[in-house]
C-alpha positions as a Markdown table, in Angstrom:
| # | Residue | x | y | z |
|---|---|---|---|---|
| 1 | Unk | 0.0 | 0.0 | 0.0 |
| 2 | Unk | 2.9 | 2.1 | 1.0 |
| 3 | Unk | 4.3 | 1.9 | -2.6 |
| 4 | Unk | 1.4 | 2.7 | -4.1 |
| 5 | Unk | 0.8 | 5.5 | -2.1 |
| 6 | Unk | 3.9 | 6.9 | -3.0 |
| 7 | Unk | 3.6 | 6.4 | -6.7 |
| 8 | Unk | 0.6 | 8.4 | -6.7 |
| 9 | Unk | 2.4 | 11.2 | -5.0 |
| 10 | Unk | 5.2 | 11.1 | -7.7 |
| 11 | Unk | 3.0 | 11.0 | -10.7 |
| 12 | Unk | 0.6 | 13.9 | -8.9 |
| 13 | Unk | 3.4 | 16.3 | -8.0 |
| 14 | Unk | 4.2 | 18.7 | -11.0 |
| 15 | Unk | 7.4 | 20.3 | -12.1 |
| 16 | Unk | 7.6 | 24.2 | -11.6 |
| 17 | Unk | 5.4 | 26.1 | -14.2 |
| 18 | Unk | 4.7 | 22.6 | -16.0 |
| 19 | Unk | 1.7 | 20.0 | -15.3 |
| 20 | Unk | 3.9 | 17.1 | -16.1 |
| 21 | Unk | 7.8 | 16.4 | -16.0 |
| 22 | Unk | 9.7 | 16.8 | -18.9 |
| 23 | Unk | 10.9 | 14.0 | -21.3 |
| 24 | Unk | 14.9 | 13.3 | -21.0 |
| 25 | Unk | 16.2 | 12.9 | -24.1 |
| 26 | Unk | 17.9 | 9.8 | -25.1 |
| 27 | Unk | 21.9 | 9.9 | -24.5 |
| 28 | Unk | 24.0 | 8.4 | -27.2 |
| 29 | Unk | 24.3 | 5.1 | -25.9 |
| 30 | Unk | 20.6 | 4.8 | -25.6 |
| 31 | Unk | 20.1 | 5.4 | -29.0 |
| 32 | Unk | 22.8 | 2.4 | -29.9 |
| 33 | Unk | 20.2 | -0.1 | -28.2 |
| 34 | Unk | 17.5 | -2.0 | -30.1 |
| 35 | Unk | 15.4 | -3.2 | -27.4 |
| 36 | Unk | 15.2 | -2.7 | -23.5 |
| 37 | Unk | 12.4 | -4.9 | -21.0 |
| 38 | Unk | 11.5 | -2.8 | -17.9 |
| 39 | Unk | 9.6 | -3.5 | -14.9 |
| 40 | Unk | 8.3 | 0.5 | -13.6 |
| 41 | Unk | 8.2 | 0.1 | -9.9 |
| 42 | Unk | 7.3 | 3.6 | -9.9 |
| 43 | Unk | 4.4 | 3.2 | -12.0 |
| 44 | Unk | 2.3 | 0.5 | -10.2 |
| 45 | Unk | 4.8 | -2.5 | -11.9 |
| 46 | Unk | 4.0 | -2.0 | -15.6 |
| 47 | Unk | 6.1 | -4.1 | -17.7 |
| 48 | Unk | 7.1 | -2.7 | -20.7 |
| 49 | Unk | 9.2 | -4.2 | -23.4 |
| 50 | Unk | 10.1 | -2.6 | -27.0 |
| 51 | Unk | 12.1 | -3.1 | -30.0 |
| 52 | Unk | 13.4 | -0.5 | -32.5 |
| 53 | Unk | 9.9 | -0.8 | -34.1 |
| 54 | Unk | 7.1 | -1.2 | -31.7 |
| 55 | Unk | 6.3 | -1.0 | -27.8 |
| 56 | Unk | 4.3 | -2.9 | -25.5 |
| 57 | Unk | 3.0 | -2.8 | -21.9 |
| 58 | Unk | 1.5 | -5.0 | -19.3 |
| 59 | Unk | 0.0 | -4.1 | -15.5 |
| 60 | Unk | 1.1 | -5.9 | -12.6 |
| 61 | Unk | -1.3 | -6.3 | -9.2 |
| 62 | Unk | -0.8 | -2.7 | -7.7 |
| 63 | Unk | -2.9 | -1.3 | -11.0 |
| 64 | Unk | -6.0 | -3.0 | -10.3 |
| 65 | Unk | -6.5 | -1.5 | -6.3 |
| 66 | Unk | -5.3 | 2.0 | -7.9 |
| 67 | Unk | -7.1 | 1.8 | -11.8 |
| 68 | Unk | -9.5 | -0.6 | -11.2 |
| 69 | Unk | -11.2 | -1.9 | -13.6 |
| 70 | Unk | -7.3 | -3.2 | -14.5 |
| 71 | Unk | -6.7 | -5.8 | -17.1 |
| 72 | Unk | -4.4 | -8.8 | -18.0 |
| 73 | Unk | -4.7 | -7.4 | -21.3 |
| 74 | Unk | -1.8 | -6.4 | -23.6 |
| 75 | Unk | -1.1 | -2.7 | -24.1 |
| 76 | Unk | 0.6 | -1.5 | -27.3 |
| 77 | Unk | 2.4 | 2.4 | -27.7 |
| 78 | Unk | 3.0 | 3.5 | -31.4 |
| 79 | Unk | 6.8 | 4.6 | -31.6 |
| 80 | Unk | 9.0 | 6.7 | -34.1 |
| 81 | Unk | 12.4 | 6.8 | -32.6 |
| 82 | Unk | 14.7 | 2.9 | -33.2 |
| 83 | Unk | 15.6 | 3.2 | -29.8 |
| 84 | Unk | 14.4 | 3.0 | -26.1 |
| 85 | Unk | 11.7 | 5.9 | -25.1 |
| 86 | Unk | 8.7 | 4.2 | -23.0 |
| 87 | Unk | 10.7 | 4.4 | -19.6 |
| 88 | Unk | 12.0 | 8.0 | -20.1 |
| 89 | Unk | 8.3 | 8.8 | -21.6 |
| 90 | Unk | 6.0 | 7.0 | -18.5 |
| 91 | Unk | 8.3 | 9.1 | -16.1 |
| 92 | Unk | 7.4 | 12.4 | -17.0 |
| 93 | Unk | 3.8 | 11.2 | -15.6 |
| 94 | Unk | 2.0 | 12.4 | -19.3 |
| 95 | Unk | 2.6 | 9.0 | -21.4 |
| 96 | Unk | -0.4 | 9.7 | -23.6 |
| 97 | Unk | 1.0 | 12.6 | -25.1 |
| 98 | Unk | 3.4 | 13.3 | -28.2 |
| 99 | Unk | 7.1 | 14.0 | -26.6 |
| 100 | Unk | 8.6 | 13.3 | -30.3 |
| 101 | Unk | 9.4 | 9.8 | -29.7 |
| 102 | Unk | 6.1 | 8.0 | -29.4 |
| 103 | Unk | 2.9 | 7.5 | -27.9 |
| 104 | Unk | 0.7 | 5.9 | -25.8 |
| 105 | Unk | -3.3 | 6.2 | -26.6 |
| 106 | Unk | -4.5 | 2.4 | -27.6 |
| 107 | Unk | -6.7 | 1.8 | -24.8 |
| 108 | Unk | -6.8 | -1.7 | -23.8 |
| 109 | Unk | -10.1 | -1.7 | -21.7 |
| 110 | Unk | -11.2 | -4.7 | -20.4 |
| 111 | Unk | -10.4 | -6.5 | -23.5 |
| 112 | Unk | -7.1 | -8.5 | -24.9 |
| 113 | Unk | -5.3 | -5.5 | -25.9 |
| 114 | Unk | -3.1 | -6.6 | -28.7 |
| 115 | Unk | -2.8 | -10.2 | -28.0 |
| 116 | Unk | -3.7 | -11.4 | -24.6 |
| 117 | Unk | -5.4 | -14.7 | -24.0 |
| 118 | Unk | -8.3 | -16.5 | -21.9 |
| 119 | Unk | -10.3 | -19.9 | -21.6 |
| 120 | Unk | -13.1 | -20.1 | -24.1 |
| 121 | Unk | -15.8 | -21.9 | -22.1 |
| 122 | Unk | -19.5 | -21.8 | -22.6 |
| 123 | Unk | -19.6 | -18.9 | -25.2 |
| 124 | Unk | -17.4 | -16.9 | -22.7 |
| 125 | Unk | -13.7 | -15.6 | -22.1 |
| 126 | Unk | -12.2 | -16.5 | -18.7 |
| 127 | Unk | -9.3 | -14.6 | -18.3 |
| 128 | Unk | -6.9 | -14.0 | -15.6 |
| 129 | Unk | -5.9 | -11.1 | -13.0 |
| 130 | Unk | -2.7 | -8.8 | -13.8 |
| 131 | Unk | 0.9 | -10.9 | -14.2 |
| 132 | Unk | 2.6 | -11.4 | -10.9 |
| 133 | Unk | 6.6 | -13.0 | -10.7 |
| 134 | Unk | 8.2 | -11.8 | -13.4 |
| 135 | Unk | 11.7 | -12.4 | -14.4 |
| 136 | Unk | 13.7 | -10.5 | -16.8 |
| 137 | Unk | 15.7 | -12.1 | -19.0 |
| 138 | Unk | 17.4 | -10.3 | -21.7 |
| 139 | Unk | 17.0 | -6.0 | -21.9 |
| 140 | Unk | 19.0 | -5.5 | -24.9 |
| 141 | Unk | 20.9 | -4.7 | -26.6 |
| 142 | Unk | 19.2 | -6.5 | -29.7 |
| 143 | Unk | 16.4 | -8.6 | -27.5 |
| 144 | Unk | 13.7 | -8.0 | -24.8 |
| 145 | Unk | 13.2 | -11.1 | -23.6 |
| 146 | Unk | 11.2 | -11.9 | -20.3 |
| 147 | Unk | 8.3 | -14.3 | -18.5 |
| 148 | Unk | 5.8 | -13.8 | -16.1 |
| 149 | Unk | 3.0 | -15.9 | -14.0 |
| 150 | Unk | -0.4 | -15.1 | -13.7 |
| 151 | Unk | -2.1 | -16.7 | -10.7 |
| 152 | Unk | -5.0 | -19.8 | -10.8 |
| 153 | Unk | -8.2 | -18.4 | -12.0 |
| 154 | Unk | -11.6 | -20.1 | -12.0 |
| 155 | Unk | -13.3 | -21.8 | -15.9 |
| 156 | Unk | -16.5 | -21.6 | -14.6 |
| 157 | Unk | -17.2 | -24.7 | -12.4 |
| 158 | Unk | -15.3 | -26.6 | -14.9 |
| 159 | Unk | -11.7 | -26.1 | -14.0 |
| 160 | Unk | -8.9 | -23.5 | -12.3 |
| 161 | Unk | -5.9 | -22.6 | -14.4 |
| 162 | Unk | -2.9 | -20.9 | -13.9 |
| 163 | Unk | 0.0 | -19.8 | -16.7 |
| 164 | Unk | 3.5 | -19.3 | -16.9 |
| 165 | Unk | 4.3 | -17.2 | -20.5 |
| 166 | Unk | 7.6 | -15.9 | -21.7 |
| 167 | Unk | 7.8 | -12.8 | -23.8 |
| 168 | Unk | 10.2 | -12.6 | -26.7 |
| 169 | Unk | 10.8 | -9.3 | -28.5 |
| 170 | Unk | 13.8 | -9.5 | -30.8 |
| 171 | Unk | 15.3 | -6.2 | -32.9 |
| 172 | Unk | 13.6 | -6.0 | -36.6 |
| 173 | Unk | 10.0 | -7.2 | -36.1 |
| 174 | Unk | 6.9 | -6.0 | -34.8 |
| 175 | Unk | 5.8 | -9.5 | -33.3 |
| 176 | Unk | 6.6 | -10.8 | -29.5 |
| 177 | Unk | 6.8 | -14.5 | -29.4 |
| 178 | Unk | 4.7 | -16.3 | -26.5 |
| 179 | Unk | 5.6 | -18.9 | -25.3 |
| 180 | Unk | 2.7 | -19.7 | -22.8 |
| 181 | Unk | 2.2 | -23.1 | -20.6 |
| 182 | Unk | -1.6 | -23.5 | -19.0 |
| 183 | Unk | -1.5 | -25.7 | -16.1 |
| 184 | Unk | -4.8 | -27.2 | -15.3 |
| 185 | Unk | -7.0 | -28.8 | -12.5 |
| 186 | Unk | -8.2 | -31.3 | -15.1 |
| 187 | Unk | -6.8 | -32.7 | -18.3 |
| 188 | Unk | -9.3 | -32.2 | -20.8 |
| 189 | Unk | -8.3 | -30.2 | -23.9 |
| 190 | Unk | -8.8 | -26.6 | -23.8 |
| 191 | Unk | -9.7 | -23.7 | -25.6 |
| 192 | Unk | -7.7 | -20.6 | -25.5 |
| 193 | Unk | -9.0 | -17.6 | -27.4 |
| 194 | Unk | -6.4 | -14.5 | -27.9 |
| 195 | Unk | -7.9 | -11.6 | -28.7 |
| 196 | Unk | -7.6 | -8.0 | -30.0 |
| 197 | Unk | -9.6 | -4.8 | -28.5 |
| 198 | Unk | -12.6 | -3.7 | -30.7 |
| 199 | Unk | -12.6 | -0.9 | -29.2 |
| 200 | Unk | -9.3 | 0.9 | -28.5 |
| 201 | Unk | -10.1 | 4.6 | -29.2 |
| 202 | Unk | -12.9 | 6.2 | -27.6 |
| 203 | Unk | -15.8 | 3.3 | -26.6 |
| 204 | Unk | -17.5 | 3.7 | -29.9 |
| 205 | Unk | -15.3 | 3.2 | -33.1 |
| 206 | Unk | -14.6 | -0.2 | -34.3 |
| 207 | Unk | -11.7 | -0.5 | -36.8 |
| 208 | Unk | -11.3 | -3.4 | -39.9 |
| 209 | Unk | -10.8 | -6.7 | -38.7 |
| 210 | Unk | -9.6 | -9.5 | -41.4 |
| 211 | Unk | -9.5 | -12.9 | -40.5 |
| 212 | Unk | -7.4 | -15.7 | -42.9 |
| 213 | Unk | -8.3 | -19.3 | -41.8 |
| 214 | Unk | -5.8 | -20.9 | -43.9 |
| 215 | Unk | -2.8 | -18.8 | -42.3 |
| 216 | Unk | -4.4 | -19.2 | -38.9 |
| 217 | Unk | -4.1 | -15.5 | -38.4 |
| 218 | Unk | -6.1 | -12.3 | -37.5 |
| 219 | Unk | -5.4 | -8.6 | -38.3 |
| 220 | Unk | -6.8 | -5.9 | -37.6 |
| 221 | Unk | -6.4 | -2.2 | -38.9 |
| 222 | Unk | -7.6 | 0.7 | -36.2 |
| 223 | Unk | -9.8 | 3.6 | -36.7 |
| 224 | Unk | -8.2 | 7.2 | -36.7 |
| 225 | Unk | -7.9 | 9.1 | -33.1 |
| 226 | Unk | -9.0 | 12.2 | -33.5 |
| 227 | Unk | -9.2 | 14.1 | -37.2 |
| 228 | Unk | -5.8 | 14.8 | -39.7 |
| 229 | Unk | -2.8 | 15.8 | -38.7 |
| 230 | Unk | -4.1 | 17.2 | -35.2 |
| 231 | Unk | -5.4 | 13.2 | -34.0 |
| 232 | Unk | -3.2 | 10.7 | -32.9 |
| 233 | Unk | -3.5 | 8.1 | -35.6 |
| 234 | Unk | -4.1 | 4.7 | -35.9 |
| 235 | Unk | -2.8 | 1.7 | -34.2 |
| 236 | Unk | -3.0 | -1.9 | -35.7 |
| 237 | Unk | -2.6 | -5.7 | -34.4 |
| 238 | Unk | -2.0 | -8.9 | -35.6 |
| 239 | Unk | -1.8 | -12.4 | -34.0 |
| 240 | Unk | -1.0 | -15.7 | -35.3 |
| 241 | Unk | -1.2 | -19.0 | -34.3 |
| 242 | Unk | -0.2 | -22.6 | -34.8 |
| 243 | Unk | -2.4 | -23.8 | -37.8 |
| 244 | Unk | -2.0 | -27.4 | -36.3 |
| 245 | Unk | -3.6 | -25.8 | -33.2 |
| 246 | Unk | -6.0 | -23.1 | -34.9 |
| 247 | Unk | -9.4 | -23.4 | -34.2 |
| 248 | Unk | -11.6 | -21.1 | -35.5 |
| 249 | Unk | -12.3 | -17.3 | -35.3 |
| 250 | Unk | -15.2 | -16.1 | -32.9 |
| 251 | Unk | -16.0 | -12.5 | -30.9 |
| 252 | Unk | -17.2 | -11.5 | -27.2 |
| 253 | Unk | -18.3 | -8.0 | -26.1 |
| 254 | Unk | -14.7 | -6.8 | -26.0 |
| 255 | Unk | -12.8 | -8.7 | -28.8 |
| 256 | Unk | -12.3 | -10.6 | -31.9 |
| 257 | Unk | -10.7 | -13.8 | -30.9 |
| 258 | Unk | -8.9 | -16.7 | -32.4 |
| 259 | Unk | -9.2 | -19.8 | -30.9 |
| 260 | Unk | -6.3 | -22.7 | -30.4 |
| 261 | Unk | -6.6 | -26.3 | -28.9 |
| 262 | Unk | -4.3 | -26.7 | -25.6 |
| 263 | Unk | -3.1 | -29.3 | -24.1 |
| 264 | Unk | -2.7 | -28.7 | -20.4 |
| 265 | Unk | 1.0 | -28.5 | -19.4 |
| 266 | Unk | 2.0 | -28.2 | -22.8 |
| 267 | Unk | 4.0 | -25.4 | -24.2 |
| 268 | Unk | 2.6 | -23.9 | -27.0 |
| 269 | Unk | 3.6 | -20.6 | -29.3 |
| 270 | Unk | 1.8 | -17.6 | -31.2 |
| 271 | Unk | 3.1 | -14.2 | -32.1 |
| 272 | Unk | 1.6 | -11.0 | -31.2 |
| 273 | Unk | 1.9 | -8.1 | -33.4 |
| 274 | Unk | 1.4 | -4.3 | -33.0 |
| 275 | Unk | 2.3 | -1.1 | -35.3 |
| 276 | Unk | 2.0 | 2.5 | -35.5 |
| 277 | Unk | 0.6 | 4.6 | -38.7 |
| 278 | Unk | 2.8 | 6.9 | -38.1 |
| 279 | Unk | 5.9 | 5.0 | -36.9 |
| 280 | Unk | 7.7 | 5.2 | -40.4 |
| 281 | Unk | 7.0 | 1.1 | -41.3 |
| 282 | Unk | 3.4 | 0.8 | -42.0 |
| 283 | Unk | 1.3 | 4.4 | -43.3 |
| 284 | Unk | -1.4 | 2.1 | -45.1 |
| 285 | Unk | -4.1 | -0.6 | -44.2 |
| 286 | Unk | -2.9 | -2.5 | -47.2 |
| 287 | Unk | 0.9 | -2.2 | -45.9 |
| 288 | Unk | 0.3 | -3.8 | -42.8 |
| 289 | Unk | -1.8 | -6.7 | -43.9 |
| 290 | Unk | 0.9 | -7.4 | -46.7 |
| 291 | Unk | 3.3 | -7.7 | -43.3 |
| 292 | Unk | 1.3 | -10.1 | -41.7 |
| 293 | Unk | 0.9 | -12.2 | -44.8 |
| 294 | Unk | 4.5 | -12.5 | -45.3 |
| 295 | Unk | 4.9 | -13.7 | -41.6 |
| 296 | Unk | 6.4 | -17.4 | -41.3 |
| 297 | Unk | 6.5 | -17.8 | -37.5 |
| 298 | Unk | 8.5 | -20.7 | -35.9 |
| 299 | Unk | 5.6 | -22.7 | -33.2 |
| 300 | Unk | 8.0 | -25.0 | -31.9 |
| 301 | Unk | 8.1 | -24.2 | -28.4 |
């Protein structure tokens, strides 16, 4: 409680004559690395992990007593810059706006963000409570590399879960490889669905959404923030899966979902994708999907 406390203190407190803290600039060393994982103690325990294309963000416990309604979703932040800015950035306490290097404004809700997963049971997602135990791995220079635990969590009356996933971010793509593990209280087959947000923006605006069976993949294109060059842009998302595992495309409330067969105790892979409009990689719809398309991911675990 303590830390929390005191991170709400830092983040309220602002610099003289400003509402927020300025952004540091990167030194010259920073700007040699390719990707950095860090774990923002002063921030509640986001993890956040980025390459020299995209950036990504999940919450650990302490955001769901102080944000509530928090999510196990995954958070994405479009970026500009080939090196390390989301540390630097979520200090200055005003992440959401434009320092020059990036920015944060995909809202994850209580959906999957860009790629985070659940039990498909009974027409419904059953998804777990924010990561907990993380270890890092590798920060750089060329890989963000990283796993965390997220604690048992009910299936209906059918069964509990619990998951270990690693998180593997290498320089020169926009996808994080998962490498996730669902232990089980039984040892029926399951259904995981991973899922994308429909609605990232502002509650209302859903964004184009193309599913290919035979590649066992979903993309998804996102409406503009805000009008010309005055809005924020668009975000996108992609996420593939095993097609030896891939087991059909559905939707809840909150997200469109692909759907794998698990094994419980069994390591299996898909790759989470994420990309900015304006990042410098990807200006068009058409772009983007011809990126995921090209996409020959490795499943072995």
């Amino acid at each position: 409680m303590r830390k929390i406390i005191l991170a709400l203190a830092l983040l309220a407190v602002p610099v003289t004559g400003q509402e927020h803290k300025p952004m540091r600039p990167a030194t010259a060393d920073e700007q040699k690395v390719r990707a950095a994982a860090v774990i923002a103690d002063y921030r509640f325990d986001d993890l956040l992990w980025e390459n020299d294309r995209i950036a990504f963000r999940i919450y650990g416990r302490a955001l769901e007593a102080a944000e509530p309604p928090s999510s196990s979703g995954i958070d994405a932040w479009g970026k500009r810059v080939r090196w390390p800015f989301m540390d630097r950035q979520l200090r200055t306490g005003d992440q959401h706006a434009d320092h020059g290097e990036g920015i944060d404004f995909y809202n994850v809700g209580t959906g999957r963000g860009t790629g985070g997963l659940g039990i498909w049971h009974d027409n419904k997602l059953w998804t777990s409570r924010n990561y907990v135990r993380p270890k890092i791995l590798h920060s750089g220079p060329e890989v963000a590399d990283f796993s965390v635990e997220y604690d048992p969590w009910p299936v209906d009356t059918l069964r509990t879960v619990r998951e270990n996933r690693r998180f593997t971010l290498p320089a020169g793509t926009n996808f994080t490889r998962m490498t996730s593990t669902i232990a089980s209280s039984s040892d029926a087959e399951m259904i995981v669905g991973i899922g994308i947000s429909k609605r990232p923006v502002d509650g209302s605006k859903l964004g184009e959404v193309r599913k290919d069976e035979a590649g066992a993949r979903i993309s998804w294109w996102g409406p503009a923030d805000g009008e010309g060059n005055s809005g924020k842009g668009r975000m996108a998302a992609a996420v593939i899966v095993d097609p030896a595992r891939f087991a059909g495309f559905t939707e809840d409330s909150d997200n469109y979902l692909i759907l794998v067969r698990v094994q419980p105790g069994r390591p299996f892979v898909y790759y989470s994708g994420a990309a900015w409009d304006r990042g410098g990689d990807f200006a068009m719809r058409e772009a983007w999907d011809s990126y995921v398309d090209g996409q020959r991911p490795d499943f072995r675990p």
